[in-house]
C-alpha positions in Angstrom: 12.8 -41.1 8.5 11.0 -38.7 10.6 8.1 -36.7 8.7 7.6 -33.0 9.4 4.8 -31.8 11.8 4.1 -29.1 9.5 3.3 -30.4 6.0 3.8 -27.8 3.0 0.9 -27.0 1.5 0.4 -27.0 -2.3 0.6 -23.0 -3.3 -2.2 -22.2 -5.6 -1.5 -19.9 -8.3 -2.7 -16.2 -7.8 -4.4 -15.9 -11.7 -6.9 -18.8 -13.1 -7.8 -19.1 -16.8 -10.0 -21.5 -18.2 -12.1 -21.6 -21.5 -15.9 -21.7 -21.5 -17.7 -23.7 -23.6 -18.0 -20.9 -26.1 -14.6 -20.3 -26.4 -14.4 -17.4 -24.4 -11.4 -17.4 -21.4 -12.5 -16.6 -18.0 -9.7 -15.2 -15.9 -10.0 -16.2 -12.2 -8.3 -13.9 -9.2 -6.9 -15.5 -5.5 -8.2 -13.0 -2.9 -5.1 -10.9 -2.1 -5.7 -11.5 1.3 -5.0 -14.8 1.3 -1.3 -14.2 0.4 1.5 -12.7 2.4 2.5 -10.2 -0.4 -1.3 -8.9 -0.7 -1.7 -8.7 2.8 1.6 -6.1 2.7 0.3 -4.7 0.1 -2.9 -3.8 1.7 -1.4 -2.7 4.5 1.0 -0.1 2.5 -1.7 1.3 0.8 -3.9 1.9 4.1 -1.1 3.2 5.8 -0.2 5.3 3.0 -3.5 7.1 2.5 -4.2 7.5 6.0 -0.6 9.3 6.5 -1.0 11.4 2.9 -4.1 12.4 4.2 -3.0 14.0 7.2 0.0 16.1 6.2 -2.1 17.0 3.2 -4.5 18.2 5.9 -2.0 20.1 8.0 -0.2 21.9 5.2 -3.4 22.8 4.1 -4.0 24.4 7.7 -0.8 26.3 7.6 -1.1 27.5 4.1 -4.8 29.1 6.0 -3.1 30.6 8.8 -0.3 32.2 6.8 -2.8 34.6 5.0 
């Protein structure tokens, strides 16, 4: 059998807990970068802004020039 070039990596979960020594749990986070979904994510939200920004913008200019 032939083995794959590309090997599958073992996925990581996106949220870590573990419990301290004092019993308190400590709640871990993956960089959403690191994921495909955060990275779309990221991307939506940038885009979004920036496009929300600018019609805000220019309906605010035409609500000026109509007076």
């Amino acid at each position: 059998m032939k083995k794959s070039n590309t090997e599958k990596k073992k996925k990581e979960p996106m949220i870590k807990t573990r419990v301290k020594r004092d019993n308190t749990i400590e709640v871990e986070l993956k960089s959403p970068t690191k994921s495909k979904l955060g990275k779309i994510l990221i991307i939506i939200l940038v885009t979004g802004m920036t496009v929300f920004t600018l019609f805000g913008l220019v309906y605010a200019m035409i609500q000026v020039m109509n007076k």
